[in-house]
N, C-alpha and C positions, 0 to 999 in steps of 0.2 A: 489726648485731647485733639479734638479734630479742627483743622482751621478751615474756616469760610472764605474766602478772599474775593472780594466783590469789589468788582470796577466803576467807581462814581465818575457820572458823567454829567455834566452840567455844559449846558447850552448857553450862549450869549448872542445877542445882536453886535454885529460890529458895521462899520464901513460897509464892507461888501456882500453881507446875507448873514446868514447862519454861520455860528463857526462853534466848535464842540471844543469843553478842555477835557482829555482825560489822564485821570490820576489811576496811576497802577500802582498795586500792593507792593507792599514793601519787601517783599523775595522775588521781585522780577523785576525787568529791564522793561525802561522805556521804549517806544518807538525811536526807531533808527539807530538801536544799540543791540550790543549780545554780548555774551561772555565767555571768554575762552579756556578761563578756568571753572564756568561751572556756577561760580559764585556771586550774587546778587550784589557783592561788596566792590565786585571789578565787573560792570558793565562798562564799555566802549562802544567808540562809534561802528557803524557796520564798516568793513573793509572797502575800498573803491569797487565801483560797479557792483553795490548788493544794496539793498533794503529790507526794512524791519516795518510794516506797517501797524503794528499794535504792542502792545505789551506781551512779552514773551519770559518763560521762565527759565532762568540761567541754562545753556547748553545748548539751546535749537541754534542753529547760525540762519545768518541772514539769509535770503533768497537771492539767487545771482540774476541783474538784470536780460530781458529778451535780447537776444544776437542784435548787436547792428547799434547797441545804447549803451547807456552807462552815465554815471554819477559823474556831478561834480562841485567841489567842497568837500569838509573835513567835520562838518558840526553833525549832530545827530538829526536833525531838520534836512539838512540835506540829503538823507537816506531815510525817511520817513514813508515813504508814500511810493507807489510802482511810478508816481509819474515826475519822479525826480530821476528814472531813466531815461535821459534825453539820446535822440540819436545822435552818435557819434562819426565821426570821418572813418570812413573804415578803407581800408587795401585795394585794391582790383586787383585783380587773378587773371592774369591770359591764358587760356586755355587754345591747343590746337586742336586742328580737327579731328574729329574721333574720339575728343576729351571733355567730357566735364565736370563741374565741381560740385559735388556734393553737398548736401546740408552740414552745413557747420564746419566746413572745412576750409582747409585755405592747402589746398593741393587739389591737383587736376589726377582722374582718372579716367581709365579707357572705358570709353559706349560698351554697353553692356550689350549682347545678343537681340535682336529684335527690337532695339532703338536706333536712332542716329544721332548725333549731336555734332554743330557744323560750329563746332569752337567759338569764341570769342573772349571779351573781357566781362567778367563781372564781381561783383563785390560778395562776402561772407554773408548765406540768409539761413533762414531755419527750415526753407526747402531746393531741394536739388536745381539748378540751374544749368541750362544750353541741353537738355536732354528733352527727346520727345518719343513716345514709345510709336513704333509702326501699325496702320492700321491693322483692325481685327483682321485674321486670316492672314498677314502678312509679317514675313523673317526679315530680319537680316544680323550680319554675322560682327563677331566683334571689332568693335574701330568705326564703324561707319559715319560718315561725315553728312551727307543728306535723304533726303527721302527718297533719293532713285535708288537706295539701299536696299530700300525693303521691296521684296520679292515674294513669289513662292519658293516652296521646297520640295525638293524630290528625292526621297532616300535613297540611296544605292549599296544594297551590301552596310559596310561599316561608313560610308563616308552619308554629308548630308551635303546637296545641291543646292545655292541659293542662284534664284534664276528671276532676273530682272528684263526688263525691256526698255531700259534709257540709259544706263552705266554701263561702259566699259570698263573693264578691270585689263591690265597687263600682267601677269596672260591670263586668259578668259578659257573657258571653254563654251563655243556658241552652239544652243541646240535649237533647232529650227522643226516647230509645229507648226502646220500649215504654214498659211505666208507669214508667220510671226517668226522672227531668230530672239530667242531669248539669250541673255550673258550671264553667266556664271561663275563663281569660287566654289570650289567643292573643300571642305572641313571634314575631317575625322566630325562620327556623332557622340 
């Protein structure tokens, strides 16, 4: 026999506008709950920092709030809805130059090739932070701390040139076209 299970929803005027009750079948978990074992008979609250917006059937888990939020209370109301993910206090991360922090991380890594990032402090988000990639047509090499970074390049053989016109590097190699001396790092390519 095949069951149907159909979610009544009935609407009321209250105080503040509209507000919806609903009733979910009887082998599945209310809003703001899930089950660990599976079973309609042990639904729970969602876990801290997750939400359940609707009626779910024993086994899905809850959904973990966006970076930077999170739940709080213990009741199933409390995890009911994505906007009982409030933001929360989160860390700062100091990053030095030549480092930054990555989406969803909380550790600093080094500038990648043809970026610069000139370090600072920031907190955990769901995209990269203190990283800015160098204009079109323009290199530079890894570590780089600001925009006098990014250069052209010139291959030599196995090594790659990066040749700036505002950064000095110790030691440099200076190549001078026309009246311009450009500064250099030469990198294995």
């Amino acid at each position: 026999m095949k069951k149907i299970f159909i979610a009544i929803v009935a609407c009321m005027i209250c105080n503040v506008g509209w507000g919806a009750i609903v009733i979910c079948p009887g082998d599945t978990c209310h809003a703001g709950e899930w089950s660990p074992t599976g079973s309609a008979y042990d639904c729970q609250v969602c876990p801290a920092n997750t939400y359940q917006d609707g009626c779910v059937y024993p086994g899905k888990e809850c959904t973990p709030c966006p970076a930077g939020t999170g739940t709080i209370g213990d009741t199933a109301a409390d995890h009911d809805s994505i906007d009982d993910c409030i933001p929360m206090e989160t860390e700062e991360i100091s990053c030095n130059p030549g480092y930054y922090l990555p989406a969803n991380s909380q550790q600093c890594t080094q500038c990648p090739r043809n970026h610069y990032c000139p370090g600072g402090t920031f907190t955990e988000t769901t995209s990269d932070s203190g990283i800015t990639q160098c204009p079109d047509n323009m290199y530079s090499p890894l570590g780089s701390d600001s925009a006098d970074d990014c250069g052209r390049v010139l291959h030599i053989g196995e090594y790659i040139l990066y040749l700036r016109t505002a950064k000095l590097t110790v030691p440099s190699l200076n190549v001078q076209i026309g009246n311009t001396i450009y500064y250099g790092d030469m990198f294995p390519a």
